[in-house]
PyMOL CGO cylinders between C-alpha atoms (Angstrom):
from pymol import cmd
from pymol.cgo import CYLINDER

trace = [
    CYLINDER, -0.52, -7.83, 21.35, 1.01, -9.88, 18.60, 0.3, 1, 1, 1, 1, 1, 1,
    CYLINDER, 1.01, -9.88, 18.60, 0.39, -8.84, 14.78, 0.3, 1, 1, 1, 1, 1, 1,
    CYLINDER, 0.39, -8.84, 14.78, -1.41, -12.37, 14.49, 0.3, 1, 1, 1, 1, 1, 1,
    CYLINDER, -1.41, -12.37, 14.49, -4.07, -10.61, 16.61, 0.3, 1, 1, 1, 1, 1, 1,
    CYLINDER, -4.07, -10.61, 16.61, -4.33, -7.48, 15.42, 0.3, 1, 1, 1, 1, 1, 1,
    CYLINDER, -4.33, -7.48, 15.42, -7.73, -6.71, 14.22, 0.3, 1, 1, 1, 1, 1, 1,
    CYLINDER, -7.73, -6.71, 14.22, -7.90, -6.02, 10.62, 0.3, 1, 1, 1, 1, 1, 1,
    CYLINDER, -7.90, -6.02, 10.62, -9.71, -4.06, 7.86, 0.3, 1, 1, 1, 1, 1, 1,
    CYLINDER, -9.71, -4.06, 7.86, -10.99, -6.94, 5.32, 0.3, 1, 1, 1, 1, 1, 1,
    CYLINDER, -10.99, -6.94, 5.32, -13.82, -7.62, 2.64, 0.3, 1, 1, 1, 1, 1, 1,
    CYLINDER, -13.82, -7.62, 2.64, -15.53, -10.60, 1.66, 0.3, 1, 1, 1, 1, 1, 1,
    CYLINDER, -15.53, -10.60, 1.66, -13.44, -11.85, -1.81, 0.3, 1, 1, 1, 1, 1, 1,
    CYLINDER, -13.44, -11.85, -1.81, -17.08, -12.78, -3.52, 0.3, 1, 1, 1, 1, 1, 1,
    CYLINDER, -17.08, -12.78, -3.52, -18.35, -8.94, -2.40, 0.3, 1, 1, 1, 1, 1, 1,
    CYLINDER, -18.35, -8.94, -2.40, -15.22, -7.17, -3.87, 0.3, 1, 1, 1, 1, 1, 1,
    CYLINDER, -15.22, -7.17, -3.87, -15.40, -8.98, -7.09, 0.3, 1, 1, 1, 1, 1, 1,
    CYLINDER, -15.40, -8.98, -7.09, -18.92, -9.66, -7.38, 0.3, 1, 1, 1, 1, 1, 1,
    CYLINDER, -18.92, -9.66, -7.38, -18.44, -7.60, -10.79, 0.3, 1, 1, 1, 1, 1, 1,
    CYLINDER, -18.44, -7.60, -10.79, -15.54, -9.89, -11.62, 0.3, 1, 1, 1, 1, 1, 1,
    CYLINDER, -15.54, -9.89, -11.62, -11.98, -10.72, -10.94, 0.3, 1, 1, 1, 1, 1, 1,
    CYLINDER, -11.98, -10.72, -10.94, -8.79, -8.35, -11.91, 0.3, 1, 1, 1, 1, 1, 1,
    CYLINDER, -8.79, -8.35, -11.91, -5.14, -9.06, -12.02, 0.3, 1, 1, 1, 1, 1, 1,
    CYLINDER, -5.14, -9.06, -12.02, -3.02, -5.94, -11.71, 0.3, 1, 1, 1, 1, 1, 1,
    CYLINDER, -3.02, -5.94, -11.71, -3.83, -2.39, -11.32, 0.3, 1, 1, 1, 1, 1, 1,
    CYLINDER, -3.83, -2.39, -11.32, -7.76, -0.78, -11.99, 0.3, 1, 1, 1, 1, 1, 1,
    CYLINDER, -7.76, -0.78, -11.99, -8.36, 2.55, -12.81, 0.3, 1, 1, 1, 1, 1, 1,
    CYLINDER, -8.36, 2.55, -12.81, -11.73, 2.52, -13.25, 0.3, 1, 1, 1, 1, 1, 1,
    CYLINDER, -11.73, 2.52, -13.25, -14.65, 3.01, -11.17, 0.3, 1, 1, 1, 1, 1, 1,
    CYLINDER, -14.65, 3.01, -11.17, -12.37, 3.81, -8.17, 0.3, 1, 1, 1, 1, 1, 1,
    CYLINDER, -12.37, 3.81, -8.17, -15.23, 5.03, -6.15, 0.3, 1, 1, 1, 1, 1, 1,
    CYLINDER, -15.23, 5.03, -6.15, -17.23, 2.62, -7.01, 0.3, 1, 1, 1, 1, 1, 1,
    CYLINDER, -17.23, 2.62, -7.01, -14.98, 0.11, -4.90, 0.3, 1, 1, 1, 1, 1, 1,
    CYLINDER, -14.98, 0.11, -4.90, -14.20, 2.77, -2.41, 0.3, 1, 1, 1, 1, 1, 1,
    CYLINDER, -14.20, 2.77, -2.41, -17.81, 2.97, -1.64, 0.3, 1, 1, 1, 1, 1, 1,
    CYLINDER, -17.81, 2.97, -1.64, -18.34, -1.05, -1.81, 0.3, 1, 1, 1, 1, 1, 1,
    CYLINDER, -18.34, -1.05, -1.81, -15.28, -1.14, 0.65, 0.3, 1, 1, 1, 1, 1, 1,
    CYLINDER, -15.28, -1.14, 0.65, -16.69, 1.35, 2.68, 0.3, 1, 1, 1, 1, 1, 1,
    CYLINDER, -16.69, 1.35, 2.68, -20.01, -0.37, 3.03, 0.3, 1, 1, 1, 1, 1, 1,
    CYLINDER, -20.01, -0.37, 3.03, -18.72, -4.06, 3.38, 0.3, 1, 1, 1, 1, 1, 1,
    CYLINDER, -18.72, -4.06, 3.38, -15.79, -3.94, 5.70, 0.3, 1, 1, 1, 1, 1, 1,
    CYLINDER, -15.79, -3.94, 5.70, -15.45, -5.74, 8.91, 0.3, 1, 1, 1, 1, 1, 1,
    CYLINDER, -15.45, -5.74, 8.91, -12.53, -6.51, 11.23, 0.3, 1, 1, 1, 1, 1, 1,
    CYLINDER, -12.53, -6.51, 11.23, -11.17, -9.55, 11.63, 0.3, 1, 1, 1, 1, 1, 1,
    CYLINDER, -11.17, -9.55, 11.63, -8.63, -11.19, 13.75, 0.3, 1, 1, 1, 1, 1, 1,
    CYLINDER, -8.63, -11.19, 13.75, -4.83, -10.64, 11.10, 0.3, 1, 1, 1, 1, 1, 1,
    CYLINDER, -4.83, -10.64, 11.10, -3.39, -13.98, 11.85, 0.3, 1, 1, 1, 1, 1, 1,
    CYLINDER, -3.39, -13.98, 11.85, -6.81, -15.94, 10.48, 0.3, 1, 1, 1, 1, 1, 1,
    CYLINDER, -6.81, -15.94, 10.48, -6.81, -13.61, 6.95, 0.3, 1, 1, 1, 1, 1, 1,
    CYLINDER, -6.81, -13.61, 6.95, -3.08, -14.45, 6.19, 0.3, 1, 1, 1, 1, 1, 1,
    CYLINDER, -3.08, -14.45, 6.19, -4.43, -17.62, 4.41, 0.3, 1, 1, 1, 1, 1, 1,
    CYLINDER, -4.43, -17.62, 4.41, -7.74, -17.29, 3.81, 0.3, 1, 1, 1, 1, 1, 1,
    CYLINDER, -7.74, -17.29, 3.81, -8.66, -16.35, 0.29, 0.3, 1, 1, 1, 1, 1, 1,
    CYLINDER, -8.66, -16.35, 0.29, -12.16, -15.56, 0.61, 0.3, 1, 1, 1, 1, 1, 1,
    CYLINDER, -12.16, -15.56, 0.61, -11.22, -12.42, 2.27, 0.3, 1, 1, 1, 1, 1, 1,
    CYLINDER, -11.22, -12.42, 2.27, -9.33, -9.72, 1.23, 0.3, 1, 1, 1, 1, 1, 1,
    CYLINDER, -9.33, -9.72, 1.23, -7.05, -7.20, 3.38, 0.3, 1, 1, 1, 1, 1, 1,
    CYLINDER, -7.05, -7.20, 3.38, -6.90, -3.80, 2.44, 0.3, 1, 1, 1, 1, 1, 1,
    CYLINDER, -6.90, -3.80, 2.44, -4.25, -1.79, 2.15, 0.3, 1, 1, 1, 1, 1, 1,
    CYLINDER, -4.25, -1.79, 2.15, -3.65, 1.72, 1.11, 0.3, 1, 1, 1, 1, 1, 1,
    CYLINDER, -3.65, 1.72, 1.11, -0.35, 1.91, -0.57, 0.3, 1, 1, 1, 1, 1, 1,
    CYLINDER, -0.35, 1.91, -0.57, 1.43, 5.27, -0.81, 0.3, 1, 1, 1, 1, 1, 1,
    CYLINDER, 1.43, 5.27, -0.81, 3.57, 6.44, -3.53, 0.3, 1, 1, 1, 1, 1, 1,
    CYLINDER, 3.57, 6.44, -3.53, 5.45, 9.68, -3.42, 0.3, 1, 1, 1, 1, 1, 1,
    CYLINDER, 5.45, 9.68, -3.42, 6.71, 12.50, -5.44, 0.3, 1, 1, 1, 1, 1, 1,
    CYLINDER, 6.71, 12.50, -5.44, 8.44, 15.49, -4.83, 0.3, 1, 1, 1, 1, 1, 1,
    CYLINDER, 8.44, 15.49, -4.83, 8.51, 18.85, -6.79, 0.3, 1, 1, 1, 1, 1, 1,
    CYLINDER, 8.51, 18.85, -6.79, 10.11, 16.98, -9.71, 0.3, 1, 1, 1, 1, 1, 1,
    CYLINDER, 10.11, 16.98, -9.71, 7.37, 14.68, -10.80, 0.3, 1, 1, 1, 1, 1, 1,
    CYLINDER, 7.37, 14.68, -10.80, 9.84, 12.11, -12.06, 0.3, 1, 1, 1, 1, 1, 1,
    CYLINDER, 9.84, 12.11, -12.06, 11.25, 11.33, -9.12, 0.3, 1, 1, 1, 1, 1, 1,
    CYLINDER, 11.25, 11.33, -9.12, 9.49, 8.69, -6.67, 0.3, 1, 1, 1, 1, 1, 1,
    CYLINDER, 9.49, 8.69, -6.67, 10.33, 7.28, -3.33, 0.3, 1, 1, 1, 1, 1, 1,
    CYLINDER, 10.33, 7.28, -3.33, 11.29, 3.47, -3.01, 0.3, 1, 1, 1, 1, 1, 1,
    CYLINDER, 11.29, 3.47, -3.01, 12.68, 1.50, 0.02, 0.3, 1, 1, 1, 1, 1, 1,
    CYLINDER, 12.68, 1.50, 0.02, 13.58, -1.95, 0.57, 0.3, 1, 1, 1, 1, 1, 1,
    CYLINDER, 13.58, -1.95, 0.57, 13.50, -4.05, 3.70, 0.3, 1, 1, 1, 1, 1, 1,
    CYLINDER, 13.50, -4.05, 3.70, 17.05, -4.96, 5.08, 0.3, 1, 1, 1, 1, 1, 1,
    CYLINDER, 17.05, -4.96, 5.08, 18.18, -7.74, 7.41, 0.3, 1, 1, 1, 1, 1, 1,
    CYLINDER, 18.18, -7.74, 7.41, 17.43, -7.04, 10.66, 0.3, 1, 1, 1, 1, 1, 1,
    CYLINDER, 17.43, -7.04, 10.66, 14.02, -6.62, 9.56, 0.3, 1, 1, 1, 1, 1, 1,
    CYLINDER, 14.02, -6.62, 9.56, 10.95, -8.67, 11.66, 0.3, 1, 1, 1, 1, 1, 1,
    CYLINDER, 10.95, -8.67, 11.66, 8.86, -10.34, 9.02, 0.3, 1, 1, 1, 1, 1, 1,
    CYLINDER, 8.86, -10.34, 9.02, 11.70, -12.97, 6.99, 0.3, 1, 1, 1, 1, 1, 1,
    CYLINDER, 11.70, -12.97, 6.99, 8.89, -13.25, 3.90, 0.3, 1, 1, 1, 1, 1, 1,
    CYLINDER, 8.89, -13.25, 3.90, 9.95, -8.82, 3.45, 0.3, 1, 1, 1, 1, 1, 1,
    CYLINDER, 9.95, -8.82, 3.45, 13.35, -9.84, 3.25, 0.3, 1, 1, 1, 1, 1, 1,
    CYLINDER, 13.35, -9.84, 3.25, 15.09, -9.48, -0.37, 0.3, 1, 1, 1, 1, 1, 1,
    CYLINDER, 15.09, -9.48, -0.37, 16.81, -7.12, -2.66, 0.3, 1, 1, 1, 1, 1, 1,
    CYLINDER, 16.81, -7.12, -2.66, 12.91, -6.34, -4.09, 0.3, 1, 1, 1, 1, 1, 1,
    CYLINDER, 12.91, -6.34, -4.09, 12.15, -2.32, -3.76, 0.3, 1, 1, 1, 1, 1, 1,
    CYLINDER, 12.15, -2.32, -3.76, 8.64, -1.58, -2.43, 0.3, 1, 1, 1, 1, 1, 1,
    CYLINDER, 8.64, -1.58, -2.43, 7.01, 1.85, -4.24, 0.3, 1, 1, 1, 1, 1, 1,
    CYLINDER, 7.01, 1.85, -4.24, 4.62, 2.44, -2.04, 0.3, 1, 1, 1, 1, 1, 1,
    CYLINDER, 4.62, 2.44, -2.04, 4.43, 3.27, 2.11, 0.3, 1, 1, 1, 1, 1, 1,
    CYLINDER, 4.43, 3.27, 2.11, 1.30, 1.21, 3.53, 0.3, 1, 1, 1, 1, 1, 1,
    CYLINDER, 1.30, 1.21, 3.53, 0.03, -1.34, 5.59, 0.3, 1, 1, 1, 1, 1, 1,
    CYLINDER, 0.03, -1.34, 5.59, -2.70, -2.65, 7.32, 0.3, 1, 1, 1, 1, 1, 1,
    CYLINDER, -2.70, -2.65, 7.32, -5.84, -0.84, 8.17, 0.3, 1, 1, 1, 1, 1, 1,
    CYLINDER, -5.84, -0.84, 8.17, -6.99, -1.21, 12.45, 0.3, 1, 1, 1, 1, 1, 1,
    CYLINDER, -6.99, -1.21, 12.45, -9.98, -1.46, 14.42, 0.3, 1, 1, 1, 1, 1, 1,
    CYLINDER, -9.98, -1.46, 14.42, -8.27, 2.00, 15.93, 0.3, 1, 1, 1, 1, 1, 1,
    CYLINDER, -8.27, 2.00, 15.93, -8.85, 3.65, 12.88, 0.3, 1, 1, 1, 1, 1, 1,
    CYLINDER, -8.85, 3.65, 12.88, -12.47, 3.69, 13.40, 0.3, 1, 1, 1, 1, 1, 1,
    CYLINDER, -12.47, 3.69, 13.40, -14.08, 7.05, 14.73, 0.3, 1, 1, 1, 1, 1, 1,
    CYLINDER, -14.08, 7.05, 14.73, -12.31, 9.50, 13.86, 0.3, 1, 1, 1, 1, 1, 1,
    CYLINDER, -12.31, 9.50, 13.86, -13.68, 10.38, 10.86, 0.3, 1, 1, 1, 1, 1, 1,
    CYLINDER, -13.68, 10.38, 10.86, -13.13, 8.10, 7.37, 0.3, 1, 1, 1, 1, 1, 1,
    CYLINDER, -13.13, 8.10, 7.37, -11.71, 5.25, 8.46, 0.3, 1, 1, 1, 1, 1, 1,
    CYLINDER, -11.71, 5.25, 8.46, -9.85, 4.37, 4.89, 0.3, 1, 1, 1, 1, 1, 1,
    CYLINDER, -9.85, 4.37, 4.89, -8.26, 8.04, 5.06, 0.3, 1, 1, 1, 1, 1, 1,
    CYLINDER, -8.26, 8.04, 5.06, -7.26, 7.42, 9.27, 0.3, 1, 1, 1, 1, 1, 1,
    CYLINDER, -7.26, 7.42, 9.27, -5.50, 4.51, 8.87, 0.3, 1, 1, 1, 1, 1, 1,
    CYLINDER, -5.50, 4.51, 8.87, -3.92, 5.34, 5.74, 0.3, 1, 1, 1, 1, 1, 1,
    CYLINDER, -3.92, 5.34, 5.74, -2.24, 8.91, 7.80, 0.3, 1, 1, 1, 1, 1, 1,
    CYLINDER, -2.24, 8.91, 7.80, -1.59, 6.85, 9.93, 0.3, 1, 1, 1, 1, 1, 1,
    CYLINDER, -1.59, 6.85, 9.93, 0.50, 4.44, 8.50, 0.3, 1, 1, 1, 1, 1, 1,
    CYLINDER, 0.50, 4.44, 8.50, 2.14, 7.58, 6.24, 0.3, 1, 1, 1, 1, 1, 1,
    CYLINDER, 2.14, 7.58, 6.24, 3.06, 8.89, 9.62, 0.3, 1, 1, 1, 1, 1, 1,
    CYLINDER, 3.06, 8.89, 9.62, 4.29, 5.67, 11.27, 0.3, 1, 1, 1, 1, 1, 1,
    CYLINDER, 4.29, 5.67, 11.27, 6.34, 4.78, 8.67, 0.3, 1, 1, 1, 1, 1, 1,
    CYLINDER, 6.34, 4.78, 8.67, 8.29, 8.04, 7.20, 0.3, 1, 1, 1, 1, 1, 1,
    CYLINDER, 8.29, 8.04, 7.20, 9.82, 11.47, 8.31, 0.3, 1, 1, 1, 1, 1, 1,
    CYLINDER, 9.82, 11.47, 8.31, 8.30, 14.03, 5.62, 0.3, 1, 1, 1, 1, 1, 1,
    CYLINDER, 8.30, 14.03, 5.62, 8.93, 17.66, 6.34, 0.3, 1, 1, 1, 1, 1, 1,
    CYLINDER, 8.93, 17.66, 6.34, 6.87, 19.16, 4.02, 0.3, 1, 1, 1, 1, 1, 1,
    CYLINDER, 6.87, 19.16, 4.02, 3.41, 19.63, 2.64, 0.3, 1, 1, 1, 1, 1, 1,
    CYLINDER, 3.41, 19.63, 2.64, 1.08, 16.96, 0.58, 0.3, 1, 1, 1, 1, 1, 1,
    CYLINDER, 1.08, 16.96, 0.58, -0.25, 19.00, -2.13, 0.3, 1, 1, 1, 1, 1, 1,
    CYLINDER, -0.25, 19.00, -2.13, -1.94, 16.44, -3.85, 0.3, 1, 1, 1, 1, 1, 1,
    CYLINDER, -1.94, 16.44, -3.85, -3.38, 12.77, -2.30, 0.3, 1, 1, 1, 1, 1, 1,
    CYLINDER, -3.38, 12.77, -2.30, -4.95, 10.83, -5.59, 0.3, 1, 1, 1, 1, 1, 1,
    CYLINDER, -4.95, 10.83, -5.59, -6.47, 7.65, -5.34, 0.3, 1, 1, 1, 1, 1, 1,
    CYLINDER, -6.47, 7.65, -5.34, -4.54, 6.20, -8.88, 0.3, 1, 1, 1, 1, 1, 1,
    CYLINDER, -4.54, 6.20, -8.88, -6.22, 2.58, -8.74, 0.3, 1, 1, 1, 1, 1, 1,
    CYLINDER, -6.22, 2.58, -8.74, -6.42, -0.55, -6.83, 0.3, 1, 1, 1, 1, 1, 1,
    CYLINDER, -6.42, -0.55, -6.83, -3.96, -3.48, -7.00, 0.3, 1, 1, 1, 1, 1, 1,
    CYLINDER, -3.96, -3.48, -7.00, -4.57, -7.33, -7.07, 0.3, 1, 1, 1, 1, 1, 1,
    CYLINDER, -4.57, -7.33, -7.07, -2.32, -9.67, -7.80, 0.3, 1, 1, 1, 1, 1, 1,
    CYLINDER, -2.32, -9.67, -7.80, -3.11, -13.28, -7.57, 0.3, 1, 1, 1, 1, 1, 1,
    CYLINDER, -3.11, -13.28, -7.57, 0.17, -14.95, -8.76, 0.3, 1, 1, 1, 1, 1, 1,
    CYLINDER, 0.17, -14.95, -8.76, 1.54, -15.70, -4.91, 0.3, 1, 1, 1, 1, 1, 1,
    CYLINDER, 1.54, -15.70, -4.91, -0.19, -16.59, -1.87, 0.3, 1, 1, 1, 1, 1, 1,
    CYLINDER, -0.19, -16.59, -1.87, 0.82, -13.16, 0.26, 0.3, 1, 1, 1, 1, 1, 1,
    CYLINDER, 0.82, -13.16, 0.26, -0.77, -11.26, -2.61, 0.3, 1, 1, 1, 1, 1, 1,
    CYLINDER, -0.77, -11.26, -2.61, -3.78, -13.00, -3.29, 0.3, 1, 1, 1, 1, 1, 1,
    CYLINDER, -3.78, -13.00, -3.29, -4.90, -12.07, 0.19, 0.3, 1, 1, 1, 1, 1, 1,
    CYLINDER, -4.90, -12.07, 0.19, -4.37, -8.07, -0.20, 0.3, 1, 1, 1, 1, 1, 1,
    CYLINDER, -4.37, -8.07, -0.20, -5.94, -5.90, -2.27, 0.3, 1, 1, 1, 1, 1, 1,
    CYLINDER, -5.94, -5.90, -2.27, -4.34, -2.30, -2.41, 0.3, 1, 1, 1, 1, 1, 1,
    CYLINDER, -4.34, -2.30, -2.41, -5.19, 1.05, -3.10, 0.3, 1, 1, 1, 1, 1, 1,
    CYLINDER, -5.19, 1.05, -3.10, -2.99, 3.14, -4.88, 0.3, 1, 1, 1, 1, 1, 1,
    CYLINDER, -2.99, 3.14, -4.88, -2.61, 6.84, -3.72, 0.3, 1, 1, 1, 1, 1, 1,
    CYLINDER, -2.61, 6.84, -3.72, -0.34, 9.21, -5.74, 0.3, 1, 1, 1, 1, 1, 1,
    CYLINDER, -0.34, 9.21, -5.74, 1.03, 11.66, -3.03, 0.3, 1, 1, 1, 1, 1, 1,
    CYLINDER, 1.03, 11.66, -3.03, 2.65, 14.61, -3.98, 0.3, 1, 1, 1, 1, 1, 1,
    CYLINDER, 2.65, 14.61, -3.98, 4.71, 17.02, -2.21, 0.3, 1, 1, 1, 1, 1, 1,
    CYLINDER, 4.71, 17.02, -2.21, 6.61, 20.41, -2.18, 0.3, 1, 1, 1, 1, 1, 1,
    CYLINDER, 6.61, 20.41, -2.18, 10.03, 18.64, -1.34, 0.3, 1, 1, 1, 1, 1, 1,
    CYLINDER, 10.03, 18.64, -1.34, 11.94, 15.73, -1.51, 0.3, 1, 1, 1, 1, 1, 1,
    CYLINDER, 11.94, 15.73, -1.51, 12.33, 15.79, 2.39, 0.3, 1, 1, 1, 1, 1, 1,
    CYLINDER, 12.33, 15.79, 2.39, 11.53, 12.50, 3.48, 0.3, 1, 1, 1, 1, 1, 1,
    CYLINDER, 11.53, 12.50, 3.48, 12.83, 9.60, 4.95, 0.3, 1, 1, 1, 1, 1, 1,
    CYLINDER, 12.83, 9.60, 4.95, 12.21, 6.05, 6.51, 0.3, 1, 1, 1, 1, 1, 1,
    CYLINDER, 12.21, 6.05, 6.51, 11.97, 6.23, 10.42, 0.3, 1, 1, 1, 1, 1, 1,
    CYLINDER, 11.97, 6.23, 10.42, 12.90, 2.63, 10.88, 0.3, 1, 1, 1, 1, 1, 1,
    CYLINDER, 12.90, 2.63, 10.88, 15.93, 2.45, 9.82, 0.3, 1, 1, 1, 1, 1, 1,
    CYLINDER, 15.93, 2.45, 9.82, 17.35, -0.71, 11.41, 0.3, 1, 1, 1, 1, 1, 1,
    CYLINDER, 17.35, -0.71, 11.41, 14.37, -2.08, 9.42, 0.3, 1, 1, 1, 1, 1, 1,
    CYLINDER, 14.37, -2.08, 9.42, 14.44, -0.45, 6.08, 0.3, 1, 1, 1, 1, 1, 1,
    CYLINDER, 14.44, -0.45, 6.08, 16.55, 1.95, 4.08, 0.3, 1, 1, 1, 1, 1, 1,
    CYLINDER, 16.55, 1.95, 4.08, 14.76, 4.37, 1.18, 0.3, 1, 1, 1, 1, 1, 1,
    CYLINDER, 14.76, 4.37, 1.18, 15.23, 7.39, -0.72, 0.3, 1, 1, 1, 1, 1, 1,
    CYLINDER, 15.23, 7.39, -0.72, 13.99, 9.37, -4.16, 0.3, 1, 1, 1, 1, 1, 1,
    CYLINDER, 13.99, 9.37, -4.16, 14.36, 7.81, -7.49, 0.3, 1, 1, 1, 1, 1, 1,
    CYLINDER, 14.36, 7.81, -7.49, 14.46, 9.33, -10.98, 0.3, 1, 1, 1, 1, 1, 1,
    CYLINDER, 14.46, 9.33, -10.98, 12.03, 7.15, -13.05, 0.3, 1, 1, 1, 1, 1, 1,
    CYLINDER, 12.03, 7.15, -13.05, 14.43, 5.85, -15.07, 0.3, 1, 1, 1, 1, 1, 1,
    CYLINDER, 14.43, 5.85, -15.07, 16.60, 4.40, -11.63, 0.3, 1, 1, 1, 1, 1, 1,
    CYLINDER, 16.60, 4.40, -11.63, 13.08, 2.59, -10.62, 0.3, 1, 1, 1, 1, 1, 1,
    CYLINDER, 13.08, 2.59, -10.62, 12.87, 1.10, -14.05, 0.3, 1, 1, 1, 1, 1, 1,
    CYLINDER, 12.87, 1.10, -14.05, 16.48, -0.28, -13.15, 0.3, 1, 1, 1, 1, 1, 1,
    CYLINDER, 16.48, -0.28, -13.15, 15.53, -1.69, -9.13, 0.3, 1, 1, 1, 1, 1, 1,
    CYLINDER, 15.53, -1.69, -9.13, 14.85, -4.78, -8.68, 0.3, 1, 1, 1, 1, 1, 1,
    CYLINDER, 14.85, -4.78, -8.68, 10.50, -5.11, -8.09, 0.3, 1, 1, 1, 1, 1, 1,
    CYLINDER, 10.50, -5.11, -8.09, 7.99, -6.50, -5.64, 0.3, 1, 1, 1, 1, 1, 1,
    CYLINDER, 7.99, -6.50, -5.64, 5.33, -7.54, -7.67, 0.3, 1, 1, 1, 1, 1, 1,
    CYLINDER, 5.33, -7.54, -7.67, 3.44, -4.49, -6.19, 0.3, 1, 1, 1, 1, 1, 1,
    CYLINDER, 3.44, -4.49, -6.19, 5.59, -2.34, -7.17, 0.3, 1, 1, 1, 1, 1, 1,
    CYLINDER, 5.59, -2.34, -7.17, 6.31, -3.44, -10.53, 0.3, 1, 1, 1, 1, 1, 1,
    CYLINDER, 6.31, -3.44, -10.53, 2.61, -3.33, -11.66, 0.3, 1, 1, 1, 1, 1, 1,
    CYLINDER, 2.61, -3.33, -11.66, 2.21, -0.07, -10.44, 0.3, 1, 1, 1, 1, 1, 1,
    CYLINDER, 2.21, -0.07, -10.44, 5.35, 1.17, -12.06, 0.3, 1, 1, 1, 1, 1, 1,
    CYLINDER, 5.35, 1.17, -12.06, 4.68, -0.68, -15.51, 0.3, 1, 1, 1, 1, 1, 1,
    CYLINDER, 4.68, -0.68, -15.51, 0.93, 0.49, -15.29, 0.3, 1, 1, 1, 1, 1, 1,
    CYLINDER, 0.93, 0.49, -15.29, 0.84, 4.09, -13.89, 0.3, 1, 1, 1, 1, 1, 1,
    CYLINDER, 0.84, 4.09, -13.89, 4.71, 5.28, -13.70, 0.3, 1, 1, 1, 1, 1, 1,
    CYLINDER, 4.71, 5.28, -13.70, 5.92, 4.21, -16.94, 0.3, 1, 1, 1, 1, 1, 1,
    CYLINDER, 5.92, 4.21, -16.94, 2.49, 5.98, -18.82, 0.3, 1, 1, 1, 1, 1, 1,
]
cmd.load_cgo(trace, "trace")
């Protein structure tokens, strides 16, 4: 099956905002909009959402920290990677991706697929002390992020151990804070950075 068919977690745009529109990260009422997510979602087919504004794609976005809490994980997608819109010098903060019909019955389906995309996309040989949801990103100032909304979860750990699996795809590794301030951004990454990291 193609990623264009893939069937995909999404909420109606006017349901998600019905208490108004946000541009960068909230960290308020995080359960309100888990709940509202929760209550509203449906699947639809991937390739139909990439363009369609009036729904929105959710995607829980990862960050993670080690023992030393100023040091993140950041990765960036390199050349032989699939999707040519990933490709740049940009650093991504967070491990995520799309949430699947799969996901569904196995308990809560925002906390499957978000494992699951932890595990599919990075080697960690420790133990998650802490998974936080921090807040939830949108970002309307380009047309790939005006269709995604994502939520933010601080992971910590009890080692640094951890590494991207695809490595003909992407390369990563841990941070000091003051290294990330110094990458270059996606605009994901740079709102959560200048709105959670940096305070």
């Amino acid at each position: 099956m193609s990623k264009d068919d893939e069937q995909i977690l999404v909420v109606k745009s006017d349901i998600l905002f019905e208490k108004g529109i946000w541009q960068g990260l909230k960290t308020e009422n995080l359960d309100y909009y888990l709940e509202l997510i929760k209550n509203n979602c449906e699947f639809r087919r991937r390739g139909d959402m990439e363009t369609d504004n009036s729904f929105q794609q959710i995607i829980p976005y990862m960050i993670f920290s080690g023992p030393d809490a100023n040091r993140f994980f950041a990765y960036k997608y390199i050349g032989s990677a699939g999707e040519a819109r990933l490709i740049n010098e940009n650093y991504q903060l967070g491990v995520g991706g799309h949430i699947n019909k799969e996901d569904v019955g196995q308990g809560d389906t925002l906390d499957q697929g978000m494992m699951r995309e932890w595990q599919e996309e990075v080697n960690f040989n420790g133990n998650l002390l802490q998974k936080k949801l921090v807040g939830i990103i949108n970002d309307d100032t380009n047309p790939v992020e005006e269709v995604h909304v994502g939520l933010v979860y601080h992971f910590m750990g009890d080692t640094d151990d951890i590494q991207i699996k695809e490595i003909d795809k992407m390369a990563g590794q841990m941070f000091s804070v003051q290294e990330i301030l110094e990458l270059p951004q996606s605009p994901w990454m740079r709102i959560v950075v200048n709105n959670y990291i940096k305070k």
